[in-house]
PDBQT receptor file of N, H, CA, C and O in Angstrom, charges set to zero:
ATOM      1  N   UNK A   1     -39.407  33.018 -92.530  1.00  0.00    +0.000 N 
ATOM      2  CA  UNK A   1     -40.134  32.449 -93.635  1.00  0.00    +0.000 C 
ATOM      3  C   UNK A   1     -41.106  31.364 -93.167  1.00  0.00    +0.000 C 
ATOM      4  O   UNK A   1     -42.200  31.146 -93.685  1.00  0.00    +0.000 OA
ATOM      5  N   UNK A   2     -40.548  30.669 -92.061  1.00  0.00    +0.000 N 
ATOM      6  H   UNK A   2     -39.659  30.846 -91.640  1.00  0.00    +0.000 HD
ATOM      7  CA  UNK A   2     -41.522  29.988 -91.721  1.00  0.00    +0.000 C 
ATOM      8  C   UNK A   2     -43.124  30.046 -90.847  1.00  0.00    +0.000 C 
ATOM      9  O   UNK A   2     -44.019  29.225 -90.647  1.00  0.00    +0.000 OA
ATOM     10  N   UNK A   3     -42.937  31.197 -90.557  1.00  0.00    +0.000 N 
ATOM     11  H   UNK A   3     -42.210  31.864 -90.719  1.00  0.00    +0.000 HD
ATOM     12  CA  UNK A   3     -43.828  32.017 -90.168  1.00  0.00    +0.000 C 
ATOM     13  C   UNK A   3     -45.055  32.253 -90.898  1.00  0.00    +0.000 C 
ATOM     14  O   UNK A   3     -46.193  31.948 -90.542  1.00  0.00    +0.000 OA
ATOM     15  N   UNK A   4     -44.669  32.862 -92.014  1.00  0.00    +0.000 N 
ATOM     16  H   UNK A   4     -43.745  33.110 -92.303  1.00  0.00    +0.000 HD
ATOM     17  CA  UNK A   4     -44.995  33.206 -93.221  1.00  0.00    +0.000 C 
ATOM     18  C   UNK A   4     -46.038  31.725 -93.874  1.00  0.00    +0.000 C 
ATOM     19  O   UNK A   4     -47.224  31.676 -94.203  1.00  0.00    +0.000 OA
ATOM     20  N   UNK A   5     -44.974  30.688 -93.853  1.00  0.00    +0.000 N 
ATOM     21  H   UNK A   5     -44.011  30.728 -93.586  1.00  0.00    +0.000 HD
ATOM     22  CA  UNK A   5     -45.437  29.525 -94.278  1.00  0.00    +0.000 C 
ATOM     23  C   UNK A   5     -46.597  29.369 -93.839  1.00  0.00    +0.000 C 
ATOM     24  O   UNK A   5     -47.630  29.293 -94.504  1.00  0.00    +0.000 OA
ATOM     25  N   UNK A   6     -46.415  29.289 -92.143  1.00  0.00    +0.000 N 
ATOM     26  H   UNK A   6     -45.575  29.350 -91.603  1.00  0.00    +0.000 HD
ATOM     27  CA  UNK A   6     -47.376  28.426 -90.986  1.00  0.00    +0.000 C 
ATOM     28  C   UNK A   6     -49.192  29.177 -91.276  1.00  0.00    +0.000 C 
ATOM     29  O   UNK A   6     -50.235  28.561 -91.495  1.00  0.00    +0.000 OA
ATOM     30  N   UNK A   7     -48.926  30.882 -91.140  1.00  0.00    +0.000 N 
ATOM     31  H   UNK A   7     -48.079  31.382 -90.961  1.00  0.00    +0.000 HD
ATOM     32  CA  UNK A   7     -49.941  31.497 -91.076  1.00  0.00    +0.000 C 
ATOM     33  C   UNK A   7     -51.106  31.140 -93.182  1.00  0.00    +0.000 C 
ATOM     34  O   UNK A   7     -52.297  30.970 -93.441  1.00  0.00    +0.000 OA
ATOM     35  N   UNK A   8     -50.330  31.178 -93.712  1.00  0.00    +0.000 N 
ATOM     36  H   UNK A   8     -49.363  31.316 -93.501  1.00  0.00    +0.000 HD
ATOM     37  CA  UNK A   8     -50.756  30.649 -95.211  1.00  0.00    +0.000 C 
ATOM     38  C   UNK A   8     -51.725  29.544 -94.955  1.00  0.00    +0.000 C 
ATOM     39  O   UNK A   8     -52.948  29.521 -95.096  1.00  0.00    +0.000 OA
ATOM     40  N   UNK A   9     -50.944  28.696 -94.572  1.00  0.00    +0.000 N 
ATOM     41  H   UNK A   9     -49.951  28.714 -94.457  1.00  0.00    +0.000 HD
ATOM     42  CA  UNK A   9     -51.610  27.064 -94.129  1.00  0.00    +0.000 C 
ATOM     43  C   UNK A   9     -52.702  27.450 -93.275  1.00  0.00    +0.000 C 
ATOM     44  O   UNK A   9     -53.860  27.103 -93.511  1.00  0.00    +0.000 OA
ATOM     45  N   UNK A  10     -52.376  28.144 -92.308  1.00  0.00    +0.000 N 
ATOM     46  H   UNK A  10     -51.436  28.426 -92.116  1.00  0.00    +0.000 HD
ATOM     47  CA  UNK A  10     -53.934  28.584 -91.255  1.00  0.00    +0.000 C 
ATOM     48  C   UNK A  10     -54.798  29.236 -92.175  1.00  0.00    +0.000 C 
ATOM     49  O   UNK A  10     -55.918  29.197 -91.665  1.00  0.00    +0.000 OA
ATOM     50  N   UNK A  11     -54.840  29.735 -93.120  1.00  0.00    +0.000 N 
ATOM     51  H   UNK A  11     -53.931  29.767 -93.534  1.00  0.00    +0.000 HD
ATOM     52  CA  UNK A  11     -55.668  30.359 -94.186  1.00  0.00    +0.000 C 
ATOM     53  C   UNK A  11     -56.655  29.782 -94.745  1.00  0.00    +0.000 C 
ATOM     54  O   UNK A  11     -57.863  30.020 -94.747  1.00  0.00    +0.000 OA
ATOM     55  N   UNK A  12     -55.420  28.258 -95.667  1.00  0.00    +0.000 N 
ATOM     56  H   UNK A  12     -54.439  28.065 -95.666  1.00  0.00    +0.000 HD
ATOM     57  CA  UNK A  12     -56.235  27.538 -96.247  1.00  0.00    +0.000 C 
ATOM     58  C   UNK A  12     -57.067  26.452 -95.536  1.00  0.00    +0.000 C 
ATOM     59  O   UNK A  12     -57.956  25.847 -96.135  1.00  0.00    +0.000 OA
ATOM     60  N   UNK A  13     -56.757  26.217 -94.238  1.00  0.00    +0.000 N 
ATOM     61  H   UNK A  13     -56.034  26.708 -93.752  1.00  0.00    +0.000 HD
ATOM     62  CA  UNK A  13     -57.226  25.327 -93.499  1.00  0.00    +0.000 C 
ATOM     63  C   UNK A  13     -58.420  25.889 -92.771  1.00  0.00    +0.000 C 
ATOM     64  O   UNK A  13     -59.077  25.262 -91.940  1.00  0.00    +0.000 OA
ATOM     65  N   UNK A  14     -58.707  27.509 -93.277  1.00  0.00    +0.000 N 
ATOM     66  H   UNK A  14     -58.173  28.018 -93.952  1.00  0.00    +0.000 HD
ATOM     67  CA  UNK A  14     -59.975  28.186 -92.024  1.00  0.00    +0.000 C 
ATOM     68  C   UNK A  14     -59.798  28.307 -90.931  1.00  0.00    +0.000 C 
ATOM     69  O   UNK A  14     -60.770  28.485 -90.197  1.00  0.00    +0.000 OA
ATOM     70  N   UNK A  15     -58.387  28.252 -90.362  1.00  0.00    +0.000 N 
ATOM     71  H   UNK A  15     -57.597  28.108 -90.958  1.00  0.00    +0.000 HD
ATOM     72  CA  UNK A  15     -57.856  28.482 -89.193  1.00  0.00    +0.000 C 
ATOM     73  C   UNK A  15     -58.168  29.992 -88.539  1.00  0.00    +0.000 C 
ATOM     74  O   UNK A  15     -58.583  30.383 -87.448  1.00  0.00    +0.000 OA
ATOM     75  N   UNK A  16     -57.697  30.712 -89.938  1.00  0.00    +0.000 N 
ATOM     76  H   UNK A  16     -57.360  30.395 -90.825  1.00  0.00    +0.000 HD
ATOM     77  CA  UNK A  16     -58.188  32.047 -89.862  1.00  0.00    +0.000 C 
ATOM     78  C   UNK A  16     -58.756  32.874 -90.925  1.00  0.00    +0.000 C 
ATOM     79  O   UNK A  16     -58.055  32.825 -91.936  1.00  0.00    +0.000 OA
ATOM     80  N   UNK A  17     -59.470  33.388 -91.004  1.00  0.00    +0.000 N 
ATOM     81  H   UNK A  17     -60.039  33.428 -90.183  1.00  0.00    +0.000 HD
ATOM     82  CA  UNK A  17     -59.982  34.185 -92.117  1.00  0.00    +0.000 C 
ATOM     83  C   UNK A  17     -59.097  35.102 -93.296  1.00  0.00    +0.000 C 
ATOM     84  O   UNK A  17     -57.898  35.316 -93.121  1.00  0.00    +0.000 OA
ATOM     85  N   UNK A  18     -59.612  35.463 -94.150  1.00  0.00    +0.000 N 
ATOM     86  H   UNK A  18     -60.587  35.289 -94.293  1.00  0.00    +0.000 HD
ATOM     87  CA  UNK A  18     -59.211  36.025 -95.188  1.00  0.00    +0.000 C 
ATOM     88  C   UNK A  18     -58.455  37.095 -94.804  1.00  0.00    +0.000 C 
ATOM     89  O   UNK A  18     -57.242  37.235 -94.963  1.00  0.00    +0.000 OA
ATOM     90  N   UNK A  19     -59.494  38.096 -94.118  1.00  0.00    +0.000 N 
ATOM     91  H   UNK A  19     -60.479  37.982 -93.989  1.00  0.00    +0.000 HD
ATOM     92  CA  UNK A  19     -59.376  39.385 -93.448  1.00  0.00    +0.000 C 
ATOM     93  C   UNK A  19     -58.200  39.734 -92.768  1.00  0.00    +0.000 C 
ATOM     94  O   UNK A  19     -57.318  40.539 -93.068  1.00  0.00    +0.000 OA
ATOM     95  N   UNK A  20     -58.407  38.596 -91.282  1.00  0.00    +0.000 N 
ATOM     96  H   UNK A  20     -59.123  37.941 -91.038  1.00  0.00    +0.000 HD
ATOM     97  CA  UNK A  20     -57.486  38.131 -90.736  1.00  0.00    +0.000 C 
ATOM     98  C   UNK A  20     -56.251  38.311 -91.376  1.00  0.00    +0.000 C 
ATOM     99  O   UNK A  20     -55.424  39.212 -91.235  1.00  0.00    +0.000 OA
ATOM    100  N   UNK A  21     -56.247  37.242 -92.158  1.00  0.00    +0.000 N 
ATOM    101  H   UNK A  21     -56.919  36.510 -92.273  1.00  0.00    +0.000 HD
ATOM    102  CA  UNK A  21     -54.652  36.938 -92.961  1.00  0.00    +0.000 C 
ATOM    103  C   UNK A  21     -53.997  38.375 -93.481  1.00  0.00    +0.000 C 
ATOM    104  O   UNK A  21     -52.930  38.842 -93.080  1.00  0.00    +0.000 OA
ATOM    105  N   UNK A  22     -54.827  38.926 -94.402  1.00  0.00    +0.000 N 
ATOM    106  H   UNK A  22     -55.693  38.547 -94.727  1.00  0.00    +0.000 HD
ATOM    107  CA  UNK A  22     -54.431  40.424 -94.741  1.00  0.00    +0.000 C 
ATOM    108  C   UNK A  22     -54.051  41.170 -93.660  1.00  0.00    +0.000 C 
ATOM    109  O   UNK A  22     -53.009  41.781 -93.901  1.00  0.00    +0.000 OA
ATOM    110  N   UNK A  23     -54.376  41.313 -92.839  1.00  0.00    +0.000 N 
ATOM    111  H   UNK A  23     -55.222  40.817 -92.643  1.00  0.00    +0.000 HD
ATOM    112  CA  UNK A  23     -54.273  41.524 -91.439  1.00  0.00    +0.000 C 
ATOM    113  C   UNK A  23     -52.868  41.705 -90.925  1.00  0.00    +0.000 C 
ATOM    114  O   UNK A  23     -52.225  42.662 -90.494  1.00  0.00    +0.000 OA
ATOM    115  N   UNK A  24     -52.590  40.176 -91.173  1.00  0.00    +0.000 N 
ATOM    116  H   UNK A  24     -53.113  39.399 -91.523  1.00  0.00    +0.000 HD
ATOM    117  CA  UNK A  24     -51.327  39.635 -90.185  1.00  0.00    +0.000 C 
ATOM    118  C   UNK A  24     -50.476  39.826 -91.560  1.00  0.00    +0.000 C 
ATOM    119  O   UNK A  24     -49.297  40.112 -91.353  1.00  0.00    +0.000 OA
ATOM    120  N   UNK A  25     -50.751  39.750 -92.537  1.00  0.00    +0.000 N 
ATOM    121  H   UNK A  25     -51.709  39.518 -92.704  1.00  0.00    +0.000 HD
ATOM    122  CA  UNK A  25     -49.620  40.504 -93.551  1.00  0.00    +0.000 C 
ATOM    123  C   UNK A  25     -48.974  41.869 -92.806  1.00  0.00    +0.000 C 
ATOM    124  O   UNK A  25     -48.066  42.098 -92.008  1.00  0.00    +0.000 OA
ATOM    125  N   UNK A  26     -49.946  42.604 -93.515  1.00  0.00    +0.000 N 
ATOM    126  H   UNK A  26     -50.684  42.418 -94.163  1.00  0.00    +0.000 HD
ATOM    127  CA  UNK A  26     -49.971  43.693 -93.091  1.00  0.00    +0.000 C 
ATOM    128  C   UNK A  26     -49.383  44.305 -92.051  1.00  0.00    +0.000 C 
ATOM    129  O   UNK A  26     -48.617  45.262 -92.162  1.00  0.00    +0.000 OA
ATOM    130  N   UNK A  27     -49.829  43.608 -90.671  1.00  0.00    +0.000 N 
ATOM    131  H   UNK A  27     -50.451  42.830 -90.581  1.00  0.00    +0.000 HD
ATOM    132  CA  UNK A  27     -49.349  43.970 -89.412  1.00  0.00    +0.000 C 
ATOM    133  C   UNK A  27     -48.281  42.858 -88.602  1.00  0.00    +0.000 C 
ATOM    134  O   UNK A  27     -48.326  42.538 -87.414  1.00  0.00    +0.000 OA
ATOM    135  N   UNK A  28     -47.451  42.457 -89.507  1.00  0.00    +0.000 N 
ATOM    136  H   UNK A  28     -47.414  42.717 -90.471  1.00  0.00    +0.000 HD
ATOM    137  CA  UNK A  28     -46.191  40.996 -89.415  1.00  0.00    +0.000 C 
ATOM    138  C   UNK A  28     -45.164  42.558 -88.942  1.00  0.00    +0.000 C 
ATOM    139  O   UNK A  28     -44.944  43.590 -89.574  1.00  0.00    +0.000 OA
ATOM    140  N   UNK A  29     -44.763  42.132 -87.665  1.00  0.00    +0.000 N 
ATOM    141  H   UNK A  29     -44.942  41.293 -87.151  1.00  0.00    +0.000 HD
ATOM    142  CA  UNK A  29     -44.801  40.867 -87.032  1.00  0.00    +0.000 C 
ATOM    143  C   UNK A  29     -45.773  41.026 -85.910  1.00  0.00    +0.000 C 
ATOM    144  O   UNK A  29     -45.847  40.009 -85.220  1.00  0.00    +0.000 OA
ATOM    145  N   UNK A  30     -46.592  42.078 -85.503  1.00  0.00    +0.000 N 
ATOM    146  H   UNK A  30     -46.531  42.905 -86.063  1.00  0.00    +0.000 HD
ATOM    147  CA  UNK A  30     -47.153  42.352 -84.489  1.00  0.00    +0.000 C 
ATOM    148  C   UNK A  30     -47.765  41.034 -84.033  1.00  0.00    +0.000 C 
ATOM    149  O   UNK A  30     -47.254  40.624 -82.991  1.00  0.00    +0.000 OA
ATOM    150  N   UNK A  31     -48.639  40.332 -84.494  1.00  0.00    +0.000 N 
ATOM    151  H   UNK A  31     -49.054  40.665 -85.341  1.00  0.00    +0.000 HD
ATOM    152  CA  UNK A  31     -49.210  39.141 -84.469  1.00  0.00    +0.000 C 
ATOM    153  C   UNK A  31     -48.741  37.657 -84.929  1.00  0.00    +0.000 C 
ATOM    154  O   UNK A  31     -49.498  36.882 -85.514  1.00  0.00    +0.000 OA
ATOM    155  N   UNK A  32     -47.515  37.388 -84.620  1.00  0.00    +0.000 N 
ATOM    156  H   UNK A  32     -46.900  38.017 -84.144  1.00  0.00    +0.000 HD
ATOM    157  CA  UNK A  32     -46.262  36.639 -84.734  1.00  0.00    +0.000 C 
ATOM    158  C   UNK A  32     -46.780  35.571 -83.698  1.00  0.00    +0.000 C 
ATOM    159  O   UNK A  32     -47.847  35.860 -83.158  1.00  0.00    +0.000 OA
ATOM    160  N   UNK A  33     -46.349  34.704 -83.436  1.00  0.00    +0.000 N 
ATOM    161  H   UNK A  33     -45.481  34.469 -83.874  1.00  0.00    +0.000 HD
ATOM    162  CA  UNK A  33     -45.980  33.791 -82.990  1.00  0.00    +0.000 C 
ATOM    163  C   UNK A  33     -45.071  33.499 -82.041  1.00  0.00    +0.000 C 
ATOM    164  O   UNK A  33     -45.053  32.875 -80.980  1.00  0.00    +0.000 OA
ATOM    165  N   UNK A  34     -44.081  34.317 -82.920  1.00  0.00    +0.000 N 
ATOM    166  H   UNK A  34     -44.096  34.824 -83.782  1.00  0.00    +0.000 HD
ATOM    167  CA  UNK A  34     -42.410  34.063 -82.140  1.00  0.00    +0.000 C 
ATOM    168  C   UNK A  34     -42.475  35.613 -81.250  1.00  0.00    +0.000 C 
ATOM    169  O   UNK A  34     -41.396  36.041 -80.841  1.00  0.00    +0.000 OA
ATOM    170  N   UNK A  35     -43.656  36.372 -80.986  1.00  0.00    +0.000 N 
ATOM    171  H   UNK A  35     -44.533  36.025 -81.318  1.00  0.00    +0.000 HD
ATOM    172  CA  UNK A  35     -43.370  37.227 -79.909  1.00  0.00    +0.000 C 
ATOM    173  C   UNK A  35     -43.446  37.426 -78.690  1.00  0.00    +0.000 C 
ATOM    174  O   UNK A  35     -44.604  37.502 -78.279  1.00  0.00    +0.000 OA
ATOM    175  N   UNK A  36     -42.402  37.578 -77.706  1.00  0.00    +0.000 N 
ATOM    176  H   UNK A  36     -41.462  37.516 -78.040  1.00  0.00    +0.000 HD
ATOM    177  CA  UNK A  36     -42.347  37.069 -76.419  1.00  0.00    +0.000 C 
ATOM    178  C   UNK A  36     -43.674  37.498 -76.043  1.00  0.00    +0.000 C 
ATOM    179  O   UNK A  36     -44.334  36.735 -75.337  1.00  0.00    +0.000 OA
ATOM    180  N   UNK A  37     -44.386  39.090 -76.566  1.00  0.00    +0.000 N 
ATOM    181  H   UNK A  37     -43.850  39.710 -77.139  1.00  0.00    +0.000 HD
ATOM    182  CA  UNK A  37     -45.906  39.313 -75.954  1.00  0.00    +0.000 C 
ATOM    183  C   UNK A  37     -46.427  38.435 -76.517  1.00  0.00    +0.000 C 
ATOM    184  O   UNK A  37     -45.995  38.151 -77.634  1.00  0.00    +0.000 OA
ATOM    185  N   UNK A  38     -47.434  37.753 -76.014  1.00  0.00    +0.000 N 
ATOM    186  H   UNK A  38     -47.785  37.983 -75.106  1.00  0.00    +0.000 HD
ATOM    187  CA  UNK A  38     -48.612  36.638 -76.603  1.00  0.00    +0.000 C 
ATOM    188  C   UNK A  38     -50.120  37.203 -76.962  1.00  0.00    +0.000 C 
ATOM    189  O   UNK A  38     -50.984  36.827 -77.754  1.00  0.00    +0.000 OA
ATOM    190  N   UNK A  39     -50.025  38.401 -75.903  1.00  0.00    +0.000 N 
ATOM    191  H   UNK A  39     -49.323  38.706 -75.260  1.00  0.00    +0.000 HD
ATOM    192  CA  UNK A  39     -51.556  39.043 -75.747  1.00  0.00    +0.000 C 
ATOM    193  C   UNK A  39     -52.456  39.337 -77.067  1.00  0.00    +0.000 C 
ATOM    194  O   UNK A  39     -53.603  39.032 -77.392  1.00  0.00    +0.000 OA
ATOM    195  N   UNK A  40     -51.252  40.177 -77.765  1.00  0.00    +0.000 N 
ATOM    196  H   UNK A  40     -50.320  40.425 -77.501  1.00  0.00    +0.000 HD
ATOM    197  CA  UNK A  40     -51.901  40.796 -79.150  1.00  0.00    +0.000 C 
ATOM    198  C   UNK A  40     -52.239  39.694 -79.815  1.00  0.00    +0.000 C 
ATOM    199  O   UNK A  40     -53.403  39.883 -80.168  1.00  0.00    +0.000 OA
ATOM    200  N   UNK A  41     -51.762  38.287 -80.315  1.00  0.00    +0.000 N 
ATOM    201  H   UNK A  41     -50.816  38.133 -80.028  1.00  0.00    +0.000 HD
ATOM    202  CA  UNK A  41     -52.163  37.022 -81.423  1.00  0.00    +0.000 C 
ATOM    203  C   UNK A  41     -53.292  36.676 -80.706  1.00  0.00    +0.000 C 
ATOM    204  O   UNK A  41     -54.373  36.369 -81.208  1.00  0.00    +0.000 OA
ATOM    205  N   UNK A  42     -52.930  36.748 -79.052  1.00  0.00    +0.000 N 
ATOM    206  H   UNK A  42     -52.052  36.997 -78.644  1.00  0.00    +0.000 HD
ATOM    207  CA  UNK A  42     -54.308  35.854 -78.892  1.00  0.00    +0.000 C 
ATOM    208  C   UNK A  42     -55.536  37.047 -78.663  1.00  0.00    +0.000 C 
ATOM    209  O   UNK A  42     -56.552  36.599 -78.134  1.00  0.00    +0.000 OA
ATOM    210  N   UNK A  43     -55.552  38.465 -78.991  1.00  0.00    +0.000 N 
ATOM    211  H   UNK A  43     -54.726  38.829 -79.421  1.00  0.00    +0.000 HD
ATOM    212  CA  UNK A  43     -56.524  39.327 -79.287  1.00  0.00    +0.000 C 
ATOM    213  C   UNK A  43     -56.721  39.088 -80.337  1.00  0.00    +0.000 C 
ATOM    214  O   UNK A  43     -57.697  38.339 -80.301  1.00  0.00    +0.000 OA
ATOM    215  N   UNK A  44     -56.363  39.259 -81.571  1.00  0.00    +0.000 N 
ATOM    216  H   UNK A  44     -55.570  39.867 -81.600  1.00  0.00    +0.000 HD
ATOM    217  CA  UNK A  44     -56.345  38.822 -83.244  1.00  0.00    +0.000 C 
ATOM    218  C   UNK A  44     -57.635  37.935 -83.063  1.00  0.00    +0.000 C 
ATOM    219  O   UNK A  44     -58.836  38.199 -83.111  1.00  0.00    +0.000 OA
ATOM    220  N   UNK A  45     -56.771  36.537 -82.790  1.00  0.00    +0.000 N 
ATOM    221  H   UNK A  45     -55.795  36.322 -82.752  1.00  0.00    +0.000 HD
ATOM    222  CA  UNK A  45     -57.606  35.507 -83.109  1.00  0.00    +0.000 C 
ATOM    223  C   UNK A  45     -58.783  35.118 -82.650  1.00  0.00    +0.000 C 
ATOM    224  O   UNK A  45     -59.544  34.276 -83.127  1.00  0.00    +0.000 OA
ATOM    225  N   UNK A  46     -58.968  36.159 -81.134  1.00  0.00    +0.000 N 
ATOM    226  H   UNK A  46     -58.349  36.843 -80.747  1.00  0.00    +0.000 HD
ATOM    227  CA  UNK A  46     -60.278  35.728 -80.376  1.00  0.00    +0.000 C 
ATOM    228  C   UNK A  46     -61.258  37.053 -81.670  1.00  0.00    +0.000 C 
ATOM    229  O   UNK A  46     -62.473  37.033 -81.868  1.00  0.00    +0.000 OA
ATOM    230  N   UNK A  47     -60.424  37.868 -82.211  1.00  0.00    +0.000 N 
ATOM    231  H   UNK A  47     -59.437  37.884 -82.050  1.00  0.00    +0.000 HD
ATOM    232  CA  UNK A  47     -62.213  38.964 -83.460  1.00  0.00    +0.000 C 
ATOM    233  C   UNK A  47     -62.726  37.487 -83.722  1.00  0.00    +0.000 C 
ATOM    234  O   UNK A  47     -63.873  37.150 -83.429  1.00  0.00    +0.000 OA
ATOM    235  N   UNK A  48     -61.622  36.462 -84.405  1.00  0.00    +0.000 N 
ATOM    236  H   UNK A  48     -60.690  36.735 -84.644  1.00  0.00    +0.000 HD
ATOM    237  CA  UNK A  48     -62.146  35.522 -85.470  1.00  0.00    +0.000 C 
ATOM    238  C   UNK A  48     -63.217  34.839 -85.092  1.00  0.00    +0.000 C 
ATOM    239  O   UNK A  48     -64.013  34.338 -85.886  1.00  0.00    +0.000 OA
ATOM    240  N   UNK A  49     -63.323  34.763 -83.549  1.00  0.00    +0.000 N 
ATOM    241  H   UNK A  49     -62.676  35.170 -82.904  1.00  0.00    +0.000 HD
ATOM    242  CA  UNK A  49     -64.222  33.219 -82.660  1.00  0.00    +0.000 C 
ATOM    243  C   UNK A  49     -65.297  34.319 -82.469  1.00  0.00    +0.000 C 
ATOM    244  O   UNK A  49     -66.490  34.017 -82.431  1.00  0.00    +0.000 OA
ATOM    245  N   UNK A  50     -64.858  35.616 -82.349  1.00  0.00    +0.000 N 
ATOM    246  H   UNK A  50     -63.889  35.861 -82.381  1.00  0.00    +0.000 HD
ATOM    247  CA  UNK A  50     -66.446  36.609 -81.989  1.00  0.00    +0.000 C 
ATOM    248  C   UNK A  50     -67.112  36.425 -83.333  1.00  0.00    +0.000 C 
ATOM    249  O   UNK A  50     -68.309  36.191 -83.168  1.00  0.00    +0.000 OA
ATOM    250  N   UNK A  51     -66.843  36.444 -84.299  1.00  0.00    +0.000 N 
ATOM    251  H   UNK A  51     -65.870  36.635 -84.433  1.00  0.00    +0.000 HD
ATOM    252  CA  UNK A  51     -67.642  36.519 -86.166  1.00  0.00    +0.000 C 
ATOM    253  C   UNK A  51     -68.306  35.208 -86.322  1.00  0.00    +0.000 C 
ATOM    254  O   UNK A  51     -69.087  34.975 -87.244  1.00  0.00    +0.000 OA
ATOM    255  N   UNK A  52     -67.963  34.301 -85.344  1.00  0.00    +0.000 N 
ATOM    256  H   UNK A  52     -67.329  34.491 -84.595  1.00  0.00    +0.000 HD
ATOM    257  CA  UNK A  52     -68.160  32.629 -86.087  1.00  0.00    +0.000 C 
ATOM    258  C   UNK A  52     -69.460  32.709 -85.525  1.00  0.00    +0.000 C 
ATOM    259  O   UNK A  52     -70.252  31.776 -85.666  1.00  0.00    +0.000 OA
TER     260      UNK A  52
């Protein structure tokens, strides 16, 4: 749940996009936090820095 929480807050804060967020709904837990792979979140989040 707290997971859940953390990524919300990155939402409203523009941490990450809308899209994004639907995204990581969607595809929870692939893009987790708590997953020992790191590669895939930090693929996710680098689409976000290519759009800016």
């Amino acid at each position: 749940m707290k997971e859940w929480l953390k990524e919300t807050k990155n939402f409203r804060e523009s941490k990450i996009t809308e899209i994004q967020y639907e995204e990581w709904k969607y595809s929870f837990p692939k893009y987790s936090t708590l997953n020992h792979d790191k590669l895939p979140r930090e693929q996710w989040l680098h689409k976000k820095s290519q759009k800016d």
